[in-house]
KEZAGU-886602 format. One record per atom (N, C-alpha, C): y, z negated, x. Coordinates in steps of 0.1 Angstrom, whole numbers, plus 5000, padded with zeros to 4 digits. Each point is the difference from the previous one (the first is absolute). Layout:
YZX ...
***
This chain:
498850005008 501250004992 501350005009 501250094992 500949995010 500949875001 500449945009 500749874999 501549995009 501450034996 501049975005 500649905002 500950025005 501149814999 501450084992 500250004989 501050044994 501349875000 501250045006 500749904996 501350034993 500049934983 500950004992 501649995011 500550025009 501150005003 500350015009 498750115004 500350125010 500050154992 500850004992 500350144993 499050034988 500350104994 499050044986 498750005007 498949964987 498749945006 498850205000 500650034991 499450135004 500150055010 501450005003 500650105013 498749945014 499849864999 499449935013 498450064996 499549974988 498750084999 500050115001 500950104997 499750155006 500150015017 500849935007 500450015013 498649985004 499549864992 498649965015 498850084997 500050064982 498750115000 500250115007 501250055000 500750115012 499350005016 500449895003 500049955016 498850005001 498949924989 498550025002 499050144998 500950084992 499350154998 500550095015 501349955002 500150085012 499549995013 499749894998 499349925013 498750024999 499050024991 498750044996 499649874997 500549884998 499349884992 499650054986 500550094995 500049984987 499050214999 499050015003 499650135002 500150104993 500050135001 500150164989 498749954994 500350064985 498849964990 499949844997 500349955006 499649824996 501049994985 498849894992 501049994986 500849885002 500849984993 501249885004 499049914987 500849875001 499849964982 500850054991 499549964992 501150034984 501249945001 500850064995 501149934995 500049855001 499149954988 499949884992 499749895009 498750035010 498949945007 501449955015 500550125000 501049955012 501049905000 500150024985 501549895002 499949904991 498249984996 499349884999 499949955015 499550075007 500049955016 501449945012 501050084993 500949975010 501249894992 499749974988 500649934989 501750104998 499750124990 501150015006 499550104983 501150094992 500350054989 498750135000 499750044991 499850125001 501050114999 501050014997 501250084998 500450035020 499649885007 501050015010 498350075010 499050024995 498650055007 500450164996 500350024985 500250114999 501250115002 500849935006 501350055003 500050065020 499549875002 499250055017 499050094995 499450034996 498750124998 500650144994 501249954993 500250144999 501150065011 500649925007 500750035011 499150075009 498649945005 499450025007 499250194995 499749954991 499450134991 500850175002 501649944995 500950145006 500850025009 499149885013 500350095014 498650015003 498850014995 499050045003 499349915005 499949895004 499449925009 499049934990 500350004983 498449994995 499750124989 498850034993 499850104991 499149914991 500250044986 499149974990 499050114995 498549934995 498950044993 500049954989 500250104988 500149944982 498849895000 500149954992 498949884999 499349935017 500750005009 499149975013 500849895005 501650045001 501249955004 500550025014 500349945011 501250045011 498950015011 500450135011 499249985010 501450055012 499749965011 500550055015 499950185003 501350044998 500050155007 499450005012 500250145004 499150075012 501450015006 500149905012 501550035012 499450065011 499350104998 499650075012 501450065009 500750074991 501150085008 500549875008 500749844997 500549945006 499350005015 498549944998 499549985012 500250125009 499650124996 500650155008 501749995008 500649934989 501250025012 500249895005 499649925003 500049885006 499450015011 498650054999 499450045011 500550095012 500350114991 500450125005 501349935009 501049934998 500849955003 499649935015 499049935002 499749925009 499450105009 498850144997 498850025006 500750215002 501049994992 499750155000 499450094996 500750144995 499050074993 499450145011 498550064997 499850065005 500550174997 500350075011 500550115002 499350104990 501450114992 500050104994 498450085005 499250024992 499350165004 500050154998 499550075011 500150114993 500250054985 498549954996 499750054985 501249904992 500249905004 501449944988 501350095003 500650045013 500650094994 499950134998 498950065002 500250124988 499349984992 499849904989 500349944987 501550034996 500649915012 501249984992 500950114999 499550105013 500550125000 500550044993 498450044986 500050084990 500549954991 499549834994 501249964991 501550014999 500249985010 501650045003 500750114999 499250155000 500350115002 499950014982 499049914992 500050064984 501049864995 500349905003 501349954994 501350085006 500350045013 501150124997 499850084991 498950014998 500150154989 500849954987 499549865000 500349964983 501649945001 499949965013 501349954997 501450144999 499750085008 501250154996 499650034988 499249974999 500150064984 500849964989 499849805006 500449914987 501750035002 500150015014 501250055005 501150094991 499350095002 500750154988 500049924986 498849944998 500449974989 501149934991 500249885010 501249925002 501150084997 500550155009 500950045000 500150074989 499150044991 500150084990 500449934990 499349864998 499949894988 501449945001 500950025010 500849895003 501750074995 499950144999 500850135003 500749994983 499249924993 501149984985 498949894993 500849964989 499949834995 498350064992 499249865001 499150034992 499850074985 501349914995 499950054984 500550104998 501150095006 500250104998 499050125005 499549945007 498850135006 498750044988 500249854997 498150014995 500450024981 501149954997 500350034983 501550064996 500550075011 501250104998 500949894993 500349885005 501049914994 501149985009 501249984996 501349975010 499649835007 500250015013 500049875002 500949894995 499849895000 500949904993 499549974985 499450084996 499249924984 499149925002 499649965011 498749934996 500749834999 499449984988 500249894993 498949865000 498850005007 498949935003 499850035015 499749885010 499350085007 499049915007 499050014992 498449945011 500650035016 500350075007 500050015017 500949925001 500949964996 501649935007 499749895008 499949955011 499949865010 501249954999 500950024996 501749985003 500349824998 500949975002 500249825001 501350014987 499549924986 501350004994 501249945008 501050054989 501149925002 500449834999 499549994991 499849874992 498949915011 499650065008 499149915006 500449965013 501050085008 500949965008 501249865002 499749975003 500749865008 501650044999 501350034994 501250085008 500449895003 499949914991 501049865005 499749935013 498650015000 499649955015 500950045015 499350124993 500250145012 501750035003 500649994985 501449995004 500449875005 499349875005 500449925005 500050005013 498850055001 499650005013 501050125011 500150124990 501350125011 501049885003 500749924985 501249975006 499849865010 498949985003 499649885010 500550075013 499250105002 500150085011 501550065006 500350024989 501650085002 500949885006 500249864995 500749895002 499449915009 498850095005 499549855012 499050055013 500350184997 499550065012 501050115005 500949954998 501250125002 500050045021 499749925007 499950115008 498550035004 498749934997 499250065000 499650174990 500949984992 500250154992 500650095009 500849985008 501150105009 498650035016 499149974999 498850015007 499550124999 499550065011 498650145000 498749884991 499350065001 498749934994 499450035009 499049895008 499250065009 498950114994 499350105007 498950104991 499149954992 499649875009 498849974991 500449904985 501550004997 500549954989 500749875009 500649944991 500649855003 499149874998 500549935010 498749915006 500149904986 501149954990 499849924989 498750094988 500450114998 498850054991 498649995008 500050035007 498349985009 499649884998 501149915005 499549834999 499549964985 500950064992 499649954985 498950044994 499350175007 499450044996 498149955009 500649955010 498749975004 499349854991 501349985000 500149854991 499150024985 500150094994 499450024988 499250125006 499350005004 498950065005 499049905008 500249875004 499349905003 499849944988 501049994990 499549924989 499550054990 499850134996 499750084989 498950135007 499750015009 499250115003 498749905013 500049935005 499549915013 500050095011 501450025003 500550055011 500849995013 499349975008 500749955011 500550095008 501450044999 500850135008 501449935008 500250055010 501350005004 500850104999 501349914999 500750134993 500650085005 499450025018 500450115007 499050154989 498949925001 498850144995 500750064984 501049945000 500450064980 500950085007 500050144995 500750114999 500750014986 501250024994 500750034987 500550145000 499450054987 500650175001 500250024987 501050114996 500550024989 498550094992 499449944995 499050084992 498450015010 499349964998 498350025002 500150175005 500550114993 499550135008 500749985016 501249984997 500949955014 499349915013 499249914995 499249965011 498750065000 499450094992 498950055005 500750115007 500650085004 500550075010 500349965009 500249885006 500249885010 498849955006 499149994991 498449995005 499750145007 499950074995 499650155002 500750065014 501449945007 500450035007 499549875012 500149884988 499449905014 498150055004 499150024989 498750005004 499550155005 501350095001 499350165005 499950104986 500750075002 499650124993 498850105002 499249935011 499050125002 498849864993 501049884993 498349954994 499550044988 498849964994 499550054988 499949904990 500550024990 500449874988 499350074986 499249844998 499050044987 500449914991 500750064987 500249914987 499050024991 500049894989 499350004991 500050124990 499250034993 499850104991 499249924989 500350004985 501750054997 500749915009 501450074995 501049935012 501450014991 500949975011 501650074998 500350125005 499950134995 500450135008 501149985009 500949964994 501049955013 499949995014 499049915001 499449935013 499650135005 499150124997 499550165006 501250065003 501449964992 500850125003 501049905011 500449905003 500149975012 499350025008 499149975003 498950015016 500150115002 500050114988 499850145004 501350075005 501049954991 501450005008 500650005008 499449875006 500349935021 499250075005 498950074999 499150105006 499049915005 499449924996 498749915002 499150054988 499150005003 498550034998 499549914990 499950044983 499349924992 499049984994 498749974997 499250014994 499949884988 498850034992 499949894991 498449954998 499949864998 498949975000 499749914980 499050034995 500349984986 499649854998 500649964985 500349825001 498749964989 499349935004 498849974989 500349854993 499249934996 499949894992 501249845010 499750065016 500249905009 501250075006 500450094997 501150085006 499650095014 501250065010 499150085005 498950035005 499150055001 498850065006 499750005013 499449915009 500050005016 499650125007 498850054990 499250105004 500850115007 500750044984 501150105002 501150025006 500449865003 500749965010 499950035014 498650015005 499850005012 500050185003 499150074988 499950115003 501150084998 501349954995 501250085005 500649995011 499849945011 499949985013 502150004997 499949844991 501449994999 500249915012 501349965006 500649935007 500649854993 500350094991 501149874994 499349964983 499549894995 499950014980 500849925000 500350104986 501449954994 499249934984 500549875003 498849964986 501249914993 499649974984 500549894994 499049884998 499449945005 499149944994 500149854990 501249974998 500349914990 500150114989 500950074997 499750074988 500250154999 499050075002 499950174998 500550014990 500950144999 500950084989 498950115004 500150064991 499349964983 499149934994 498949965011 498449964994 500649904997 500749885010 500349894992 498949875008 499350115010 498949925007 500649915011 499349865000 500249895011 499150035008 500450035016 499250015014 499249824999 499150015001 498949845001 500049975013 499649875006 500350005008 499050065014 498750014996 499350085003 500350165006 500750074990 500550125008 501050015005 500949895002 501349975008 499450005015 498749875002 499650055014 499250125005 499450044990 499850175005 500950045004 501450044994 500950125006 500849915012 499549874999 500949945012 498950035008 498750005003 499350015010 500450115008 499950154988 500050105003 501050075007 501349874999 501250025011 499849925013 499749905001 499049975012 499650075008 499750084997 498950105010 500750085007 501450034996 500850105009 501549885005 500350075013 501149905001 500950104994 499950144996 501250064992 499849974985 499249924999 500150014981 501049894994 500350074992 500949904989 500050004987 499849854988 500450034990 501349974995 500350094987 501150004996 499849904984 500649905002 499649894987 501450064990 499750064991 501150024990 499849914988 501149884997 499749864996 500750034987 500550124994 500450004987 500449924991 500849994993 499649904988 498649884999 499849965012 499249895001 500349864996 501450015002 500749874987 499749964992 499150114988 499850014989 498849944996 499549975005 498549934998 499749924985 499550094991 500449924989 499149894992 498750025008 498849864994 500149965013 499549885005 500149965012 500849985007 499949935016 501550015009 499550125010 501450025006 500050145008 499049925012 499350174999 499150025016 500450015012 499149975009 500749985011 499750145008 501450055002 500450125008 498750035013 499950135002 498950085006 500549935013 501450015007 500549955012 500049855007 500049924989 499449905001 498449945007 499350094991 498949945014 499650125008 501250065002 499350115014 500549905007 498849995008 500149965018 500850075013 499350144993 500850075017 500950085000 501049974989 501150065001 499750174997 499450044989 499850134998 500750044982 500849874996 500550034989 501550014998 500650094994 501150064999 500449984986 501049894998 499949934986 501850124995 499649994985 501250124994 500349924986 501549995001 499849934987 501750044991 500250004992 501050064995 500949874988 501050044996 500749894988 500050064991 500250175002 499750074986 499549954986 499149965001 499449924987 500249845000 499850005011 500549804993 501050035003 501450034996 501250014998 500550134992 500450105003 500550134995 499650105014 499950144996 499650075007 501450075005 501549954995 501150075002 500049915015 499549875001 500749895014 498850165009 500350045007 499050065010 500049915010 499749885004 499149945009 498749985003 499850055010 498150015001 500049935013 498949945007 499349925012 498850075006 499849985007 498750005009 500049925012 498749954999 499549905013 499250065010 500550005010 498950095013 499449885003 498650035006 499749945013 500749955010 499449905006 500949935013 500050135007 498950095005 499950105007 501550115001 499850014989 500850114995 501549984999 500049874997 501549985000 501250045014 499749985014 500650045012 500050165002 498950084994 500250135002 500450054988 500549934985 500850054990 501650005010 500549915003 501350005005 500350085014 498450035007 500250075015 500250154993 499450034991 500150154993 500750044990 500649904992 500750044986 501349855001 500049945008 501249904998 501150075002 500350115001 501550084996 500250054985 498949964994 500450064988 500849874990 500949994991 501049944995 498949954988 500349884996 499349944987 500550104986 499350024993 500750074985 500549924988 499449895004 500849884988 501449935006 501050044991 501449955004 500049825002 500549965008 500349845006 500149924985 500750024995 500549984988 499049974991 499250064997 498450064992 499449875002 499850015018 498849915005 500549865000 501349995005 500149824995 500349984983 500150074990 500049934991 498550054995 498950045003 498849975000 499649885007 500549995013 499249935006 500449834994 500949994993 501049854996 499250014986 499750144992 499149974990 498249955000 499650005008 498750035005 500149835003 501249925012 499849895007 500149914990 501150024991 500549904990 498949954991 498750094997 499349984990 499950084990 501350085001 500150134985 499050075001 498950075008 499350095002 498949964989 499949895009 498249874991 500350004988 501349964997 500150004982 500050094998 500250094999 500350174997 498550055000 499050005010 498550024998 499649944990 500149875001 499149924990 500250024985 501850044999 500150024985 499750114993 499950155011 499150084995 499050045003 499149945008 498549954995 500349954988 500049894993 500249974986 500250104989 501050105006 500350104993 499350064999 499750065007 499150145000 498049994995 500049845002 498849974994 500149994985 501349964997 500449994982 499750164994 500950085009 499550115001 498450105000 499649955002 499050035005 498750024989 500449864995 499349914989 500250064988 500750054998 501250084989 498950155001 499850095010 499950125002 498850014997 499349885005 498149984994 499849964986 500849954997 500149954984 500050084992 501450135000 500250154994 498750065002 499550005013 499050135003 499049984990 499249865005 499349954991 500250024984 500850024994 500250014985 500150144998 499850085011 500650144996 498750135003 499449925010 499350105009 498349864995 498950114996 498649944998 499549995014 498949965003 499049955014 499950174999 499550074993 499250134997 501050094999 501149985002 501250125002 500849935015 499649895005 501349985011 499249865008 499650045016 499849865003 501849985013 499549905000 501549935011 499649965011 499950035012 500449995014 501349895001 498949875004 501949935001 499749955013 500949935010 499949965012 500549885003 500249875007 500549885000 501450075007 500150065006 501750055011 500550124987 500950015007 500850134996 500549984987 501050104995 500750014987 499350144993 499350015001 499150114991 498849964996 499750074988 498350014995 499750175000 498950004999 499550164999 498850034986 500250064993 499650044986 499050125005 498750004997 499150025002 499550104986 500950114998 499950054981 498750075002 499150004989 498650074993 500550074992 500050135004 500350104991 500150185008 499650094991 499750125003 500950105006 501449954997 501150095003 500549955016 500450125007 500149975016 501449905003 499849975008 501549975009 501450074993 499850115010 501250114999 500550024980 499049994993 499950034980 501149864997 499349875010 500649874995 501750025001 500050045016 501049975005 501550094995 499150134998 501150084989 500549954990 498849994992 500249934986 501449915001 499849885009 501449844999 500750085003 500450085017 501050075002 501350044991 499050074992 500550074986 500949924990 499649874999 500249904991 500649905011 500550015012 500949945008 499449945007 499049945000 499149955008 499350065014 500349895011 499750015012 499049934999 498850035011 498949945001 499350045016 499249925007 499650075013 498249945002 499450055009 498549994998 499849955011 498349905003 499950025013 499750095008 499350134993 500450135002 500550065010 501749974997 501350075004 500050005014 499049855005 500249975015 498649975008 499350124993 498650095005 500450065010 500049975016 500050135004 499350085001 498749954999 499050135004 499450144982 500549904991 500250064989 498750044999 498749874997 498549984997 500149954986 500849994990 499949944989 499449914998 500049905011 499549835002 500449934990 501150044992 500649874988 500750074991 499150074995 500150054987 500949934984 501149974996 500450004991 500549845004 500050015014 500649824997 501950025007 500249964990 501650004996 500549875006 501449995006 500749905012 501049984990 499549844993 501749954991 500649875008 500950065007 501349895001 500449974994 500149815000 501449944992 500749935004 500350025014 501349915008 501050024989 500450124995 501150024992 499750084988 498649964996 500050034986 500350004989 501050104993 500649904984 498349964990 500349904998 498749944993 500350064989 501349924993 500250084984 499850134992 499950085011 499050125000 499150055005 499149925004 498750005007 499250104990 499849884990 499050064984 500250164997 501250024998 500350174996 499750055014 500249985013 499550115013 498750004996 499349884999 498249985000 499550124988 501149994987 499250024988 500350205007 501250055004 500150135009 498450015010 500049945004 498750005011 498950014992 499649954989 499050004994 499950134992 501250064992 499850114996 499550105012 500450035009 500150115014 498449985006 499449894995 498950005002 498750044991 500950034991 498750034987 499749914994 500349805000 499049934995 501049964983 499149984989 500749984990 500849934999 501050054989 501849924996 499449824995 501049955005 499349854997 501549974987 
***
């Protein structure tokens, strides 16, 4: 039986139970396959709630460190990838072979293929607005729109935020009359490493934080710090965006596709990428959480080269809406092979353009030996009345109150679906992260028939589909509804539009 020393006032009594079944799964006390106890039996054992057994179990559950059998109950994942880079780390990996690379040769030679292609297609798809292309409508009517990620108005802080400019303006007046050093101003780094130790379990100095006006802005920064002659593999689906940068800077992209655990190692390897570019707290579109199990896969798999690197794209990971937030892929890398990306776009407004990244200790002296002439893109101004927002506390309340939100939200959109949509016309794809669900419609009419049809009737809508690149018809009819900024009050009439375009009867 498992037995701890929990102490009531050394912090919440779950958080200490998850930490020591953690420490013991990772340490192999606690072995792959072994079943834990129940719920019940444990915190009969440790005298302690079942609410607080079950709250550590499901923490543990969606970062992967346990999995359930219906009727059997909790056992120990398989941390093979950890032991791999751990080892690898100490012992070294053994040398490329022939036959591996020309494996990867050939793989490589047929994701170029696919990626010029997805290429063109970008350029063609991109060359006028959806809805006028696909239902001969002017832009500007659409009156609904399932795709929108946008941050209301109403959900913004101004009062805050106007406190905080005129903080700045009346008490940094000559730090304002200042260049900004490139890698940003040393007050935002400090605050941001600050809430990146408390909110992500991140230990950075805030030499390694870079600030750049917008996330594309520093992936071009990467791309010039890690080589344009490297080769960079994103997820598939993905964000086309991310293809039409790399391909842009003239770096080499391929894609490796995202399954139940996110991306694919396999495929990974046989693109003979350099660099993955992964989300693994929360993939756009699937919605999928990286486990912790395949975090040390792709961390192993950068191990093995001293040129590899991952690219951690940490998204909207704020948003964590059952549970507390996971702990960042960069966190437990060891050897400095994670390249953390993180943006305010969504936990704030997407008009503030401030974005971050964290290099490695490595990387940080040959960012400044090679690119320290280039000028920061966020004005002085910007970054101390962020960084006075962030120190003061405004940031934390501002997360926390939309989490609240957006879970009210949330709750609301499953409620409607539910009343509108049968098991046998519509199942739901939902995810603990992110601000989307994905609608899963049963019905005979295609994509393109649906998507006309709303168009027509004002309605925007987008699939997971849309960000197929290899364009295998892997996800057939499952539809991407955002509601960061959904009008609810008309939810019912888009759904009952959706329902008609699908064939299923008038309710």
């Amino acid at each position: 039986m498992l037995t701890y020393h929990l102490d009531a006032g050394a912090g919440p009594l779950y958080k200490q139970l998850y930490d020591c079944m953690k420490q013991d799964i990772e340490n192999g006390k606690l072995s792959s396959g072994e079943k834990v106890p129940s719920k019940r039996t444990l915190a009969r054992n440790l005298g302690i709630s079942t609410i607080t057994v079950e709250t550590a179990y499901s923490q543990l559950i969606g970062e992967g460190y346990l999995y359930t059998l219906p009727k059997k109950g909790y056992y120990v994942s398989d941390l093979a990838g950890m032991h791999r880079f751990r080892s690898g780390m100490k012992t070294g990996q053994p040398a490329e072979t022939d036959a591996d690379r020309t494996k990867t040769a050939f793989a490589s030679r047929a994701h170029e293929i696919n990626a010029s292609m997805f290429e063109r297609r970008i350029a063609s798809e991109e060359a006028e607005p959806a809805e006028c292309k696909d239902a001969g409508m002017k832009a500007g009517k659409i009156w609904f729109d399932f795709s929108s990620n946008r941050t209301e108005a109403a959900d913004f802080p101004f009062s805050i935020w106007a406190k905080c400019m005129r903080e700045t303006i009346s008490m940094r007046e000559q730090e304002l009359m200042e260049v900004s050093p490139s890698g940003g101003v040393e007050a935002l780094r400090l605050a941001i490493a600050d809430h990146l130790a408390s909110f992500r379990g991140m230990s950075v100095d805030p030499a390694q934080i870079i600030i750049g006006a917008g996330t594309e802005y520093l992936y071009t920064l990467l791309i010039r710090l890690l080589g344009q002659d490297k080769v960079y593999c994103i997820e598939n689906p993905g964000y086309r965006k991310l293809l039409a940068i790399y391909r842009s800077s003239g770096a080499a992209c391929r894609f490796a596709d995202v399954d139940s655990q996110g991306m694919i190692v396999g495929q990974l390897r046989e693109s003979g990428a350099d660099i993955a570019h992964i989300s693994p707290t929360h993939h756009f579109p699937t919605g999928v959480t990286m486990p912790v199990s395949r975090r040390y896969e792709i961390l192993a798999w950068a191990s093995e080269s001293e040129e590899r690197y991952i690219i951690e794209d940490d998204y909207d990971s704020e948003f964590r809406i059952k549970g507390h937030p996971m702990p960042s892929l960069q966190s437990i890398d060891e050897a400095g092979k994670v390249i953390y990306m993180n943006t305010f776009s969504k936990s704030l407004t997407s008009t503030i353009r401030i974005s971050y990244m964290v290099l490695p200790p490595r990387l940080v002296s040959v960012f400044y030996q090679k690119l320290g002439f280039y000028s920061c893109t966020v004005s002085t101004f910007d970054q101390y009345a962020l960084a006075d927002f962030i120190s003061q506390g405004y940031f934390e309340k501002h997360i926390n109150r939309m989490r609240l939100s957006y879970r009210r939200r949330r709750e609301k959109v499953l409620s409607i679906t539910k009343t509108l949509f049968s098991p046998e016309e519509c199942r739901t794809i939902e995810n603990d992260s992110g601000l989307h669900l994905i609608l899963e419609l049963r019905t005979d009419r295609t994509e393109e028939e649906i998507r006309r049809e709303l168009l027509k009737k004002g309605i925007r809508i987008s699939s997971v589909a849309d960000y197929d690149m290899r364009h295998e018809s892997r996800y057939g009819h499952q539809f991407i509804i955002n509601y960061s900024s959904m009008d609810l009050d008309r939810l019912e009439e888009a759904y009952r539009a959706l329902r008609k375009a699908c064939g299923f009867p008038v309710l």
